[in-house]
Every structure is written in C-alpha cells, then in structure tokens.
Backbone as JSON Lines, residues from 0, in Angstrom:
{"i":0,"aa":"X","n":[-14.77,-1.9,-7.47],"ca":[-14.18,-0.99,-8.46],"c":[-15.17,-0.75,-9.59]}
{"i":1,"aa":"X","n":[-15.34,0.09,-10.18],"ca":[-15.84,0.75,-11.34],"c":[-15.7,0.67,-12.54]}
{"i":2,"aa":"X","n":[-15.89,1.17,-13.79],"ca":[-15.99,0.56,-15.06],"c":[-14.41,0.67,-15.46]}
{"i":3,"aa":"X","n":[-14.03,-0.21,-16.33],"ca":[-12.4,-0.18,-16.54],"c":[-11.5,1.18,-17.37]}
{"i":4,"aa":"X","n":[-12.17,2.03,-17.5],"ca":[-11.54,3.45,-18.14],"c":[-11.72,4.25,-17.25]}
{"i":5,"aa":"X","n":[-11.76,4.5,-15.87],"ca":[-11.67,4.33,-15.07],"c":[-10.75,5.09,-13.88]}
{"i":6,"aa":"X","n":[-9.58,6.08,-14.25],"ca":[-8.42,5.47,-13.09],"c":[-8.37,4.99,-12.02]}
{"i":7,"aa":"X","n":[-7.5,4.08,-11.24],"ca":[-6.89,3.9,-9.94],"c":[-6.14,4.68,-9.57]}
{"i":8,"aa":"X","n":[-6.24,4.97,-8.08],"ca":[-4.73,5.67,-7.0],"c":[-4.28,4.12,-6.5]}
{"i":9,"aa":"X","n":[-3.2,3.7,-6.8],"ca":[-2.36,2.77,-6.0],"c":[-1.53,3.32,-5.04]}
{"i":10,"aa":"X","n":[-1.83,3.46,-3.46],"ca":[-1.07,4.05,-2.76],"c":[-0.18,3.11,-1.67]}
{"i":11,"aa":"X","n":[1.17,3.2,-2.12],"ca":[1.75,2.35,-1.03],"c":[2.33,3.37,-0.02]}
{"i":12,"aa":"X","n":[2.33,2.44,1.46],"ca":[2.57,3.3,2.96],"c":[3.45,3.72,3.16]}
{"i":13,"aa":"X","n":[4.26,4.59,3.85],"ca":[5.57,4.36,4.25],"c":[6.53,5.64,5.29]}
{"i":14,"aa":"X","n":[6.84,6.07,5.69],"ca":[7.98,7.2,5.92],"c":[8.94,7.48,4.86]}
{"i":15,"aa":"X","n":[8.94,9.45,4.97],"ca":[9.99,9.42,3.69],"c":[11.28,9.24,4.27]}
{"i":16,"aa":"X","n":[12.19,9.52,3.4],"ca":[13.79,9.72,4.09],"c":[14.44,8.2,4.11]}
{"i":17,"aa":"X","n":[15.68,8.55,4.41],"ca":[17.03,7.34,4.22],"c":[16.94,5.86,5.78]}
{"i":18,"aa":"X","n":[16.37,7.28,6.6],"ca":[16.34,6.31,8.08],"c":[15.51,5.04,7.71]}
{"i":19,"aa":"X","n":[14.54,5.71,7.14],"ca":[13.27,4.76,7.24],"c":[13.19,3.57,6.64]}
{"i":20,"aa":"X","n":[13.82,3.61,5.25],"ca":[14.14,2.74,4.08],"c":[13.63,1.16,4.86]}
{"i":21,"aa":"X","n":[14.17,0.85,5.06],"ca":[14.09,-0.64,5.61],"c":[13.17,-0.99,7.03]}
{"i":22,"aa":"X","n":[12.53,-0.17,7.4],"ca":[11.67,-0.23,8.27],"c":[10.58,-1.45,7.7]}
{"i":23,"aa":"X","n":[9.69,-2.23,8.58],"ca":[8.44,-2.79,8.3],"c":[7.54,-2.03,7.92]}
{"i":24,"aa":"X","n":[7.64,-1.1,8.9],"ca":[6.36,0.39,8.51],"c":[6.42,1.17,6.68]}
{"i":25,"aa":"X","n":[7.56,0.46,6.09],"ca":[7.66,1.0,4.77],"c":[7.59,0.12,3.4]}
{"i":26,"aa":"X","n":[6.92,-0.68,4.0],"ca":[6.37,-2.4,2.67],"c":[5.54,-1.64,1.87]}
{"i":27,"aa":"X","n":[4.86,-0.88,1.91],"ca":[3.89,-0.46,1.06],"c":[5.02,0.64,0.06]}
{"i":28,"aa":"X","n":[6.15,1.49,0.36],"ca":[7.0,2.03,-0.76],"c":[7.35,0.7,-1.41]}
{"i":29,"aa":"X","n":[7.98,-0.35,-0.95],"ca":[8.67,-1.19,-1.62],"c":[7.97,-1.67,-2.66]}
{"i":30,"aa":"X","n":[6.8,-2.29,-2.31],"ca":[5.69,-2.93,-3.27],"c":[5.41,-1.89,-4.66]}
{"i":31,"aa":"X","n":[4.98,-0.5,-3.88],"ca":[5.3,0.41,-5.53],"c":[5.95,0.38,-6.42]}
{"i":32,"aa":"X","n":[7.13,0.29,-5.63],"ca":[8.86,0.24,-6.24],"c":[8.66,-0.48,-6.94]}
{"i":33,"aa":"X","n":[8.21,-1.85,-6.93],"ca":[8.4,-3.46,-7.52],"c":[7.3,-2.96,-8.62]}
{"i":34,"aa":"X","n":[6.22,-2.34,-8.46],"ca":[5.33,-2.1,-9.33],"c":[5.73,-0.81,-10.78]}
{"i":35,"aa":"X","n":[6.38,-0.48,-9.87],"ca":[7.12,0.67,-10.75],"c":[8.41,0.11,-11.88]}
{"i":36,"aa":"X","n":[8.8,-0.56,-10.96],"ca":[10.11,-1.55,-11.96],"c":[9.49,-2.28,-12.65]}
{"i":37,"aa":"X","n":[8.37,-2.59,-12.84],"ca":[7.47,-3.38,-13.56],"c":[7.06,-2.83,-14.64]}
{"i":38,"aa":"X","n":[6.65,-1.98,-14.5],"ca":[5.77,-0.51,-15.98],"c":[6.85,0.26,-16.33]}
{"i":39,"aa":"X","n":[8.83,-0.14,-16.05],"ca":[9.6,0.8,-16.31],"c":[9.61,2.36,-16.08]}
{"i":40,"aa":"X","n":[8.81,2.68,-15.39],"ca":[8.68,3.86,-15.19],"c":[9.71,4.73,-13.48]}
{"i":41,"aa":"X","n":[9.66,5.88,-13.52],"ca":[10.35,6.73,-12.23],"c":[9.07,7.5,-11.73]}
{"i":42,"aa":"X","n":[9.21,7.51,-10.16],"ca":[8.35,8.63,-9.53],"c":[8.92,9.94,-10.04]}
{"i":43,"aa":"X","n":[7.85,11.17,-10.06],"ca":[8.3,12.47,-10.21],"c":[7.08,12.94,-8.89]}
{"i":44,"aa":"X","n":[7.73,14.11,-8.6],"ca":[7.46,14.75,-6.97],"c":[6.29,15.34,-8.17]}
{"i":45,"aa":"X","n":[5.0,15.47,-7.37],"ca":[3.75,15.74,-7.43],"c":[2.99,16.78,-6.41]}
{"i":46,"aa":"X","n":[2.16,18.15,-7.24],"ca":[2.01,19.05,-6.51],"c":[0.9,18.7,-5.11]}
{"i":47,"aa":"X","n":[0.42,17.8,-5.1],"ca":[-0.56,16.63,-4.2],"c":[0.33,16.02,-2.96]}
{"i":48,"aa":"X","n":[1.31,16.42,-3.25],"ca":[2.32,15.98,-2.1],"c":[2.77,14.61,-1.72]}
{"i":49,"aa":"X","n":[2.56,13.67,-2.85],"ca":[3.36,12.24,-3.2],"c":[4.06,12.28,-4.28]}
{"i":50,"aa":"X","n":[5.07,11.2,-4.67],"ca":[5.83,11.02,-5.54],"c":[4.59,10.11,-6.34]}
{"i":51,"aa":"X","n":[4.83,10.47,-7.69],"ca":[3.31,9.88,-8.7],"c":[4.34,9.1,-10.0]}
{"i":52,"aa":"X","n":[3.56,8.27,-10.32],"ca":[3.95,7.77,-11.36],"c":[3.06,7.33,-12.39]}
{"i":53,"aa":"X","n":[2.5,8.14,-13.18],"ca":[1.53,7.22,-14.13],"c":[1.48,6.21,-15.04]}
{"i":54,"aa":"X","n":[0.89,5.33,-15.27],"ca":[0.49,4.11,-15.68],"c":[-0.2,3.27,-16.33]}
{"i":55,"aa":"X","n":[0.13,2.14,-17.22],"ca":[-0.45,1.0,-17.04],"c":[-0.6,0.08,-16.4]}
{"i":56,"aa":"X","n":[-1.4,-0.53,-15.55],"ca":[-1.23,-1.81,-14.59],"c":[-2.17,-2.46,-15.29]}
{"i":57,"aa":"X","n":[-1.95,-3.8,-15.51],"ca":[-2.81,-5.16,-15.83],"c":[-4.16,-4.6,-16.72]}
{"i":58,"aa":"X","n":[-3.83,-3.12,-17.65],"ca":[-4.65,-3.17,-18.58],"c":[-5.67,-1.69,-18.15]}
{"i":59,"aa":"X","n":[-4.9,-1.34,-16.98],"ca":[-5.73,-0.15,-16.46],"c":[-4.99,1.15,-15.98]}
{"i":60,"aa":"X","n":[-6.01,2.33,-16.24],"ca":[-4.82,3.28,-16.14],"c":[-4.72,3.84,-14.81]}
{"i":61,"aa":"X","n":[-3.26,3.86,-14.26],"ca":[-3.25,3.95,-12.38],"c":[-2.46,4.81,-12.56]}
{"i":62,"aa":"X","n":[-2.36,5.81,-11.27],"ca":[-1.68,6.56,-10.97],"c":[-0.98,6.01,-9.69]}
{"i":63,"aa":"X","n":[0.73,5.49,-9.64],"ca":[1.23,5.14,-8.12],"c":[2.05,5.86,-7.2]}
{"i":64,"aa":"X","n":[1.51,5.87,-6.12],"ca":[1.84,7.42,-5.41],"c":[2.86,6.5,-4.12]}
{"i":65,"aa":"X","n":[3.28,7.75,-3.66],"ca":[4.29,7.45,-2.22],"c":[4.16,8.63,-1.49]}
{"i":66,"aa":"X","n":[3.32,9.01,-0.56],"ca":[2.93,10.21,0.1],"c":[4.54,10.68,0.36]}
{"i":67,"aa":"X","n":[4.65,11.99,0.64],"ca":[5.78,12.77,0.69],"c":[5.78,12.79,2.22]}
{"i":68,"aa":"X","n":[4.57,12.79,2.98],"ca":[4.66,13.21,4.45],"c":[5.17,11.8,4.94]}
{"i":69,"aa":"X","n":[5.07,12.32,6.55],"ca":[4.7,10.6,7.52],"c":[3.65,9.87,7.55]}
{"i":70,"aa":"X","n":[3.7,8.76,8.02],"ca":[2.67,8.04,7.79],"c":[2.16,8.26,8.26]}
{"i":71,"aa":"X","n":[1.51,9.02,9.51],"ca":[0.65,9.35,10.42],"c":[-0.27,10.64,10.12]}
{"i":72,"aa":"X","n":[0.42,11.01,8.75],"ca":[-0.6,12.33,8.31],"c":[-0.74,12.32,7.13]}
{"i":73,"aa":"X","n":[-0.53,10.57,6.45],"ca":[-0.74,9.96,4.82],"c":[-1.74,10.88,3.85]}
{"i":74,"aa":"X","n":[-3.02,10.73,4.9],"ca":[-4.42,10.95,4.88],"c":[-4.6,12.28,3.45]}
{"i":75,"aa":"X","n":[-3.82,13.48,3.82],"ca":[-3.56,14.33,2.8],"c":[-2.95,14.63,1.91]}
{"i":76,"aa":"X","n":[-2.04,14.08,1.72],"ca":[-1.11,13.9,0.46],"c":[-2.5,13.02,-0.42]}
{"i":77,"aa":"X","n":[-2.73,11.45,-0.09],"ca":[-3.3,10.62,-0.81],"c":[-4.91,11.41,-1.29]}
{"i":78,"aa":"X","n":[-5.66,12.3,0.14],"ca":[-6.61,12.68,-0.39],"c":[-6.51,13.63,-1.67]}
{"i":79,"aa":"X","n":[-5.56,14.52,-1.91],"ca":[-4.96,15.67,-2.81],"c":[-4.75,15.16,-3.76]}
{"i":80,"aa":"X","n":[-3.97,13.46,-4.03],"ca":[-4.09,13.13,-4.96],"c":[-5.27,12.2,-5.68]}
{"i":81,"aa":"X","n":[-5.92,12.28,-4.82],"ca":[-7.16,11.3,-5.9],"c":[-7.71,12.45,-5.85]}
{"i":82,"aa":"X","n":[-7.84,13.62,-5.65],"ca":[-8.85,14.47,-5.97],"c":[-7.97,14.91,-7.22]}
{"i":83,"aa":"X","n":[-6.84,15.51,-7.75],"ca":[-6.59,15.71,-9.15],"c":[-6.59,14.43,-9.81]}
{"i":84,"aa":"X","n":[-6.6,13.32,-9.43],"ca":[-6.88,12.28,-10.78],"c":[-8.62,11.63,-10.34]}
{"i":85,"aa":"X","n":[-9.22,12.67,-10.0],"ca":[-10.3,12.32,-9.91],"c":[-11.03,10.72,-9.65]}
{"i":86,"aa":"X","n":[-10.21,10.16,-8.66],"ca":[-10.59,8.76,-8.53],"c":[-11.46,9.01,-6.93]}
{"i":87,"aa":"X","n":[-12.28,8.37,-7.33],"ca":[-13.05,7.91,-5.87],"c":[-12.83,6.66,-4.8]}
{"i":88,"aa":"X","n":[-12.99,6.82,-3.34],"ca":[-12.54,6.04,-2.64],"c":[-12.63,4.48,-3.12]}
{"i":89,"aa":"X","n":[-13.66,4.36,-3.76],"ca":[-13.57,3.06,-4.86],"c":[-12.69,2.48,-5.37]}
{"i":90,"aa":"X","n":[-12.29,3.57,-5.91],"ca":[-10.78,2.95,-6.78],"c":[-9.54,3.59,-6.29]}
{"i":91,"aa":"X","n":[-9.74,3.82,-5.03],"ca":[-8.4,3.79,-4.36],"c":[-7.79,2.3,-3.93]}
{"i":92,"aa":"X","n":[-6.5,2.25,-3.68],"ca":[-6.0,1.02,-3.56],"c":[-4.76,1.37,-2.21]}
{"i":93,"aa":"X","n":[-4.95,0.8,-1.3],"ca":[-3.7,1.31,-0.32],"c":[-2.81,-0.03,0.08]}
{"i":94,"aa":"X","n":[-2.0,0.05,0.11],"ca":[-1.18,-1.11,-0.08],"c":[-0.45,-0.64,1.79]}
{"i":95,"aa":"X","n":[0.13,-1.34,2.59],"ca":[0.21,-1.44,3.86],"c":[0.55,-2.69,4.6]}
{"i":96,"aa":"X","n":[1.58,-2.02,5.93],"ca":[1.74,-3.32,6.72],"c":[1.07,-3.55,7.72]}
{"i":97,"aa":"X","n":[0.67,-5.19,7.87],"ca":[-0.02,-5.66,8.83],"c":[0.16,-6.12,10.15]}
{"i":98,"aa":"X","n":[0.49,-5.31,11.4],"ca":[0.7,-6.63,12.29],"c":[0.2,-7.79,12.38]}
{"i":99,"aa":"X","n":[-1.39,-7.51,12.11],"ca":[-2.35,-9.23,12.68],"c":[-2.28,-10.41,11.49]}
{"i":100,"aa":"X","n":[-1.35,-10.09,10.49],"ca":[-0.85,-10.7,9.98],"c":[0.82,-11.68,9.97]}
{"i":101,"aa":"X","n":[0.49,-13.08,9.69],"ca":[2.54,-13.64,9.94],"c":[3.08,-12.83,8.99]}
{"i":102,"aa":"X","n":[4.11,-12.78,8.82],"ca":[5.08,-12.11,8.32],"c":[4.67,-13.01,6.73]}
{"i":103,"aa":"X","n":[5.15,-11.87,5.55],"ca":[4.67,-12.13,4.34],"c":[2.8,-12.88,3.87]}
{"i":104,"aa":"X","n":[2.61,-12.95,4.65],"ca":[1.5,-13.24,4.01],"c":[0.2,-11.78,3.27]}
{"i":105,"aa":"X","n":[-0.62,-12.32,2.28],"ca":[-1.15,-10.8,1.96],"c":[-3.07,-11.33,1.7]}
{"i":106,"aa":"X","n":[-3.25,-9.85,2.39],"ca":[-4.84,-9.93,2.37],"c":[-5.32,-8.89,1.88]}
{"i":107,"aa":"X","n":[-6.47,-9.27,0.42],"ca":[-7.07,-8.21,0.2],"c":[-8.14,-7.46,0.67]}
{"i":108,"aa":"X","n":[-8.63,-6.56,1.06],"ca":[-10.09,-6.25,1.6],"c":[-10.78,-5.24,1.19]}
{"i":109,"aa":"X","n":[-11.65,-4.83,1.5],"ca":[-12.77,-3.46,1.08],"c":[-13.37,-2.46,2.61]}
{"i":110,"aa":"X","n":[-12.53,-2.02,2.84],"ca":[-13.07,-1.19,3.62],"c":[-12.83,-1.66,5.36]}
{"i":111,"aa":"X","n":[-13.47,-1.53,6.51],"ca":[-13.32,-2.42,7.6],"c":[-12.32,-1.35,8.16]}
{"i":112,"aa":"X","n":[-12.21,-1.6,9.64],"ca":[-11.28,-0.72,10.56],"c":[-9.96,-0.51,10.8]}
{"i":113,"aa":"X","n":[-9.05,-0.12,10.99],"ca":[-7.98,0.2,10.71],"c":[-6.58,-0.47,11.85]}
{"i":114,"aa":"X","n":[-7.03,-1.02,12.67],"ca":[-6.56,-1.94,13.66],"c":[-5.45,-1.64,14.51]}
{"i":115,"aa":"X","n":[-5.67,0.13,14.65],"ca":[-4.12,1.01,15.18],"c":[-3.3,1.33,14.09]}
{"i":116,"aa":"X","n":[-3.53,1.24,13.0],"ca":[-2.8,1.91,12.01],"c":[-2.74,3.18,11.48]}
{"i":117,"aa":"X","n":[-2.05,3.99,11.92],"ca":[-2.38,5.41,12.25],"c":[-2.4,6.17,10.84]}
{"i":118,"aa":"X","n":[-1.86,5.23,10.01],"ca":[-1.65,5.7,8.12],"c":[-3.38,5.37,7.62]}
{"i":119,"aa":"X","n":[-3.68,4.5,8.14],"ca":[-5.07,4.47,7.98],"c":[-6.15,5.43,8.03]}
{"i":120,"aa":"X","n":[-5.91,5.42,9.53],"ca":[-6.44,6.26,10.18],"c":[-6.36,7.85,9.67]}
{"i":121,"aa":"X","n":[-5.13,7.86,9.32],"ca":[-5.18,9.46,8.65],"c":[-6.24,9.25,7.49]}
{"i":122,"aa":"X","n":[-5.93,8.56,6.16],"ca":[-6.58,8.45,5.23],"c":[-8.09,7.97,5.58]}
{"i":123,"aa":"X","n":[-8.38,7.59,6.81],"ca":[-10.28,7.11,6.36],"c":[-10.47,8.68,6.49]}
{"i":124,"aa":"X","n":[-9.68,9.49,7.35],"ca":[-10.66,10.56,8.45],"c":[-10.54,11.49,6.96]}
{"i":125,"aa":"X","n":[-9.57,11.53,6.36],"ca":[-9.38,12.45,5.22],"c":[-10.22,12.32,4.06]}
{"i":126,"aa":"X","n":[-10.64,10.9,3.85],"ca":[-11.24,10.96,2.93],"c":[-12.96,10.8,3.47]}
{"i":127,"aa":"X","n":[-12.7,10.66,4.37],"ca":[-14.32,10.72,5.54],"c":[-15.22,9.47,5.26]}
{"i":128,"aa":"X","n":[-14.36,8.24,5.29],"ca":[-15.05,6.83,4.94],"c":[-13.49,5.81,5.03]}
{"i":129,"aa":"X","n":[-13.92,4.41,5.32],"ca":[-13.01,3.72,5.38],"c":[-13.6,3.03,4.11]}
{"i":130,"aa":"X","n":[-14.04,3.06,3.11],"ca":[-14.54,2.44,1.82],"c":[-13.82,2.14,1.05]}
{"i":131,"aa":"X","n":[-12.36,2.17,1.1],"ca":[-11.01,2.36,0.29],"c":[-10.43,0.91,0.23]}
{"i":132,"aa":"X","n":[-10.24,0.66,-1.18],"ca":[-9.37,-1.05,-0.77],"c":[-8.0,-1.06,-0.12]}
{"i":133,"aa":"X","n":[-7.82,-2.04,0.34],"ca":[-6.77,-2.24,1.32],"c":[-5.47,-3.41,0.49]}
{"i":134,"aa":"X","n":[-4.76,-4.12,0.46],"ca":[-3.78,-4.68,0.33],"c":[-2.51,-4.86,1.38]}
{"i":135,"aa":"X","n":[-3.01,-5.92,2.56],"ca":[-2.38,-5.98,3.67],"c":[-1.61,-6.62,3.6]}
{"i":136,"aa":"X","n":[0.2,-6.7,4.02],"ca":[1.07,-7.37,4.22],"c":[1.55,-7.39,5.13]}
{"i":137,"aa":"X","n":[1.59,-8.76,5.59],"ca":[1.88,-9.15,7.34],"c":[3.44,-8.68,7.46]}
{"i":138,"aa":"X","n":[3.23,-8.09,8.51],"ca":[4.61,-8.17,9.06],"c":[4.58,-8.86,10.46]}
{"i":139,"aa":"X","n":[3.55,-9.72,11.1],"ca":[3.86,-9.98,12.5],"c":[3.09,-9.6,13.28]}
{"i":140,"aa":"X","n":[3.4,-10.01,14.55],"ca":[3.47,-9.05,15.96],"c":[4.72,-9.08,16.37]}
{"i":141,"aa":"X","n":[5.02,-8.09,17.51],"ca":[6.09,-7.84,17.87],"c":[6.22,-8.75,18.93]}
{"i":142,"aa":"X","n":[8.09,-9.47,19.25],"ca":[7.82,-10.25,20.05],"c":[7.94,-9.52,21.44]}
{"i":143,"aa":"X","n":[7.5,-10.87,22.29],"ca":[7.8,-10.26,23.75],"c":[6.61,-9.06,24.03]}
{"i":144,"aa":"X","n":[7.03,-8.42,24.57],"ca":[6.27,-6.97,25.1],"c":[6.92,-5.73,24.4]}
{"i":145,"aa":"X","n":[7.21,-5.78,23.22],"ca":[8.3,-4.94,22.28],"c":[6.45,-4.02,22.06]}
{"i":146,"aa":"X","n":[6.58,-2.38,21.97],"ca":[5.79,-1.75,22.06],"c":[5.44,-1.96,20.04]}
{"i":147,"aa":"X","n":[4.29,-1.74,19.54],"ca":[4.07,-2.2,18.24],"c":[4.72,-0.93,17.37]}
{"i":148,"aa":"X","n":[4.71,0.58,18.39],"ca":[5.21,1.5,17.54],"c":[6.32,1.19,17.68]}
{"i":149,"aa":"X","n":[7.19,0.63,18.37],"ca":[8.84,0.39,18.19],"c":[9.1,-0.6,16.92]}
{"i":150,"aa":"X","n":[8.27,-1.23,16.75],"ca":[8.02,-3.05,16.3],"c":[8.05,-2.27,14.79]}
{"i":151,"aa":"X","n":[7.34,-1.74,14.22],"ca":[6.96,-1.22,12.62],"c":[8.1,-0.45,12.36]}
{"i":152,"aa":"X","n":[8.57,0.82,13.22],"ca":[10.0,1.45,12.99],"c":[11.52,0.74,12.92]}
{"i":153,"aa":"X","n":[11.47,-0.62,12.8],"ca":[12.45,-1.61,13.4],"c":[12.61,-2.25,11.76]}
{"i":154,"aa":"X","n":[13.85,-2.08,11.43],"ca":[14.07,-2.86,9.94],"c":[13.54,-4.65,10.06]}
{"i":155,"aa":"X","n":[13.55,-4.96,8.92],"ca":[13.33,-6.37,8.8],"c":[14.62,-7.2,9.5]}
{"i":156,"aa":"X","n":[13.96,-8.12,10.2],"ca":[14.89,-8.97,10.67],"c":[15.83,-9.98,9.58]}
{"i":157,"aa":"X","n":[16.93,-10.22,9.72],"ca":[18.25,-10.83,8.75],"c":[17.33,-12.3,8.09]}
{"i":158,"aa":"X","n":[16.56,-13.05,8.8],"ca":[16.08,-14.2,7.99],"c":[14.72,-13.7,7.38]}
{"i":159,"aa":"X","n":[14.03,-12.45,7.72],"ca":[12.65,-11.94,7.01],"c":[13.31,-10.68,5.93]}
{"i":160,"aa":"X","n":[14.55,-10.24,5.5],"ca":[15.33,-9.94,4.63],"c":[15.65,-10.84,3.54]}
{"i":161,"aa":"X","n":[15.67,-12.06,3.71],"ca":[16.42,-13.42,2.66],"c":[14.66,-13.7,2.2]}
{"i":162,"aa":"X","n":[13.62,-13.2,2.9],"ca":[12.5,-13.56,1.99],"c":[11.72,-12.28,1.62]}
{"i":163,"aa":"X","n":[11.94,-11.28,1.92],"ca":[11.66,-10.12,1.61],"c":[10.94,-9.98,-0.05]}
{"i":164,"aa":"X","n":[12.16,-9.61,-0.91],"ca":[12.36,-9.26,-2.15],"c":[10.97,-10.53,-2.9]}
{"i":165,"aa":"X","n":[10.85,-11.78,-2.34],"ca":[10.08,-12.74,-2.9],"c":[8.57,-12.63,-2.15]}
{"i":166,"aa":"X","n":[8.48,-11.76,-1.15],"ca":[7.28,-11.27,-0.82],"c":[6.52,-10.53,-1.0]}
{"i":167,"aa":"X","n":[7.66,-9.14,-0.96],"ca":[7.19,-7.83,-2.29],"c":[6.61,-7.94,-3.5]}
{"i":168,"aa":"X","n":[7.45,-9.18,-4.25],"ca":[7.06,-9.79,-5.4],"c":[5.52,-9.95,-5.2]}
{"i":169,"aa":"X","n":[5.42,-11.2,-4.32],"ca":[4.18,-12.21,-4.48],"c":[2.67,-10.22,-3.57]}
{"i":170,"aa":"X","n":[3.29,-9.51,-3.16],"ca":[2.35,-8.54,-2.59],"c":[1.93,-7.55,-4.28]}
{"i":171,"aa":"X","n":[3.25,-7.21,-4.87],"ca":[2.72,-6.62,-6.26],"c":[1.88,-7.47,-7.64]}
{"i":172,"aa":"X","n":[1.94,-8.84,-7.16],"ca":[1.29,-9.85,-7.81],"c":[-0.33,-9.45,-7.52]}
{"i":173,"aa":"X","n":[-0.27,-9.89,-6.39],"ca":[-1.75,-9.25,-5.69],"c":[-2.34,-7.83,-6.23]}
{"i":174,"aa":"X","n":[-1.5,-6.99,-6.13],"ca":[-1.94,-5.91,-6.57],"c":[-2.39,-5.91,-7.74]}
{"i":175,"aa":"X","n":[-1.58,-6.01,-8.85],"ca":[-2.13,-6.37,-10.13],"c":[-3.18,-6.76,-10.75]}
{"i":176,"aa":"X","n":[-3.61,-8.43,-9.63],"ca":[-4.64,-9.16,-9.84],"c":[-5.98,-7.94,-9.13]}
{"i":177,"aa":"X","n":[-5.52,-7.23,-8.28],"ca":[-6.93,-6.59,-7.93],"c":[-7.2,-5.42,-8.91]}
{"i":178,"aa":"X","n":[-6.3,-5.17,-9.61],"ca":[-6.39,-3.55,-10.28],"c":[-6.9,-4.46,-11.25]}
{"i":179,"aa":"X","n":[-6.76,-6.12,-12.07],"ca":[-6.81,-6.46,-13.44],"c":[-8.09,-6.85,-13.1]}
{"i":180,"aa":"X","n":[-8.69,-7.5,-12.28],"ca":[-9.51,-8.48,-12.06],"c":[-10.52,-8.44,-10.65]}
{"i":181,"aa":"X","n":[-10.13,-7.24,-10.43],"ca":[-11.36,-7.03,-9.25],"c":[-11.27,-7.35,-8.04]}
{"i":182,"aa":"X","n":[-11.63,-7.23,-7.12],"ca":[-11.41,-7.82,-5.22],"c":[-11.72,-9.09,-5.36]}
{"i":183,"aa":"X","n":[-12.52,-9.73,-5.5],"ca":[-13.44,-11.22,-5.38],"c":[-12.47,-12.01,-5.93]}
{"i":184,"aa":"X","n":[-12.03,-11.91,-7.68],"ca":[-11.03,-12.99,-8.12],"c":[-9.94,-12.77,-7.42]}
{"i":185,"aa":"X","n":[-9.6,-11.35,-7.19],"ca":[-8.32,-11.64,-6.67],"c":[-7.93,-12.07,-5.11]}
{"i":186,"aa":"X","n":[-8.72,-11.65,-4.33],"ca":[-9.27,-12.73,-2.95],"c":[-8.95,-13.92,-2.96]}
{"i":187,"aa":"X","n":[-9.81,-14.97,-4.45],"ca":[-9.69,-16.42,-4.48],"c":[-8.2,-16.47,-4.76]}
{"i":188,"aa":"X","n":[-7.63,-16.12,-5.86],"ca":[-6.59,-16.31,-5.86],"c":[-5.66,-16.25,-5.25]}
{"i":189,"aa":"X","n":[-5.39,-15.13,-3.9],"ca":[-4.3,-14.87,-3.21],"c":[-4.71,-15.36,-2.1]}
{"i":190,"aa":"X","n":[-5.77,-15.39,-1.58],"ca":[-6.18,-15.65,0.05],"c":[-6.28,-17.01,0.6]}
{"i":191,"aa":"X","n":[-6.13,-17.91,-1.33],"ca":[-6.75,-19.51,-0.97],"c":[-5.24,-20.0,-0.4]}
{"i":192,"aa":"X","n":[-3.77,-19.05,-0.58],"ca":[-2.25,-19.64,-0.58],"c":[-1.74,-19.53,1.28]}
C-alpha cells in the first residue's frame, strides 16, 4: 500500500438479491456490513455500479463497495469504482470466500492466482493484473463429491451459523489491521492464530 492520504477500495464479494443473503459465496457483503456498522455509516447505490460507502477505517480514507452485479462479472463494477476514487490496484482490498481454507479461518495476501474463483477472476482480467490485496475467508471444501459451484451457493450450515457473526467479526478485524497497518503487520498478527 501507498502513502497514508491515500484512498482504499475495500471490496467485499458477493451476489446481489434476497436468495443469496446467506450463501458462503456472500462473506465478503457481510464483512462490509460489519465494517460499515462499525464507521456508522449506510451504502448508497453508486454510478460505478456498487453500493459505496465512504469512510474512515483505522485512520484512512476508504471507500466500501458491494458490486451491484454477480460475482462472476465483479470485475466491472469494482474496476469503475476505483477508477472514480482513483485508487490503484495497490490499494485495492478484496475481501472473499475461500474454499482451500477450514471454515472461518482468514488469510491475508498480495496478489497470486485466483484458485477457481470466478469473482476473482473477473476482477484480475478487469483490472489486467492480479496485484490487488486479497482478504480470504475459509469457508471449506465441499463435502463428499458436492460440486464447489453448488458448495459456495449453499447457506451456512446450522453449527457454522452459531460461529458466523464471531468470524465476520474476527475477518473485519483483519481488515482494519491491513488498511491501519499494512500487509506484513497485519499477516503477523492474523496468520500467527
């Protein structure tokens, strides 16, 4: 990240609409949400084609978005909006669920391949680099031979619901620490748990 005056895009993943709400594939709205209930603030619909919310986070000024499309065509909403708040893939921040991750756990990273994540995948090709920070939250693998696109469209299971709300938490914690304090501290801090 870049000098601290600065802005961030904090972009969390997700599908819009009522179906989707509780999907795995939609941890990255929730985490906003939590981030948003945090700075007191409401999304307002944005001509960039996400819901935006501007900000203070941990001392820095962010803009937090929720693409309006599907996740599979993220890529332009998020590029549209860092191009009017003029942030570079640098200080983009994408927040997202992980299969190759257990459930709740969170990893920060810088860049690296997208591992079938087709929200990814929209956004490297859009912004024409995978150079973008990441903020991964496990959701699993799917069990059995359950196909992975069925697996992410599939709400949280009743005992990964009772830890949910305290995961979101500990994922917008993370966030914070990377927007306040950079990838590296916030790495040690979250990656050593």
């Amino acid at each position: 990240m870049t000098s601290a005056d600065e802005p961030l895009l904090v972009v969390g993943l997700g599908n819009p609409g009522p179906r989707y709400v509780g999907n795995r594939h939609n941890v990255g709205f929730l985490v906003v949400d939590e981030l948003a209930a945090r700075v007191g603030g409401k999304f307002k619909a944005h001509k960039g084609g996400a819901e935006v919310l501007e900000c203070r986070l941990a001392g820095r000024r962010v803009a937090l978005a929720k693409p309006r499309s599907f996740m599979n065509v993220s890529g332009g909403p998020v590029v549209a909006t860092a191009r009017f708040y003029k942030v570079a893939p640098e200080n983009l921040i994408v927040i997202h669920d992980e299969l190759d991750l257990p459930f709740a756990a969170v990893r920060l990273k810088l860049g690296g391949g997208e591992n079938g994540h087709n929200g990814l995948r929209s956004i490297s090709k859009s912004l024409s680099t995978r150079d973008y920070l990441r903020v991964r939250f496990g959701i699993g693998r799917p069990p059995g031979r359950m196909d992975p696109a069925d697996f992410v469209l599939r709400d949280f299971s009743a005992t990964e619901r009772k830890e949910l709300a305290l995961a979101v938490d500990h994922c917008a914690d993370a966030t914070e620490a990377l927007v306040g304090k950079g990838l590296e501290a916030a790495q040690n801090l979250f990656h050593a748990r």
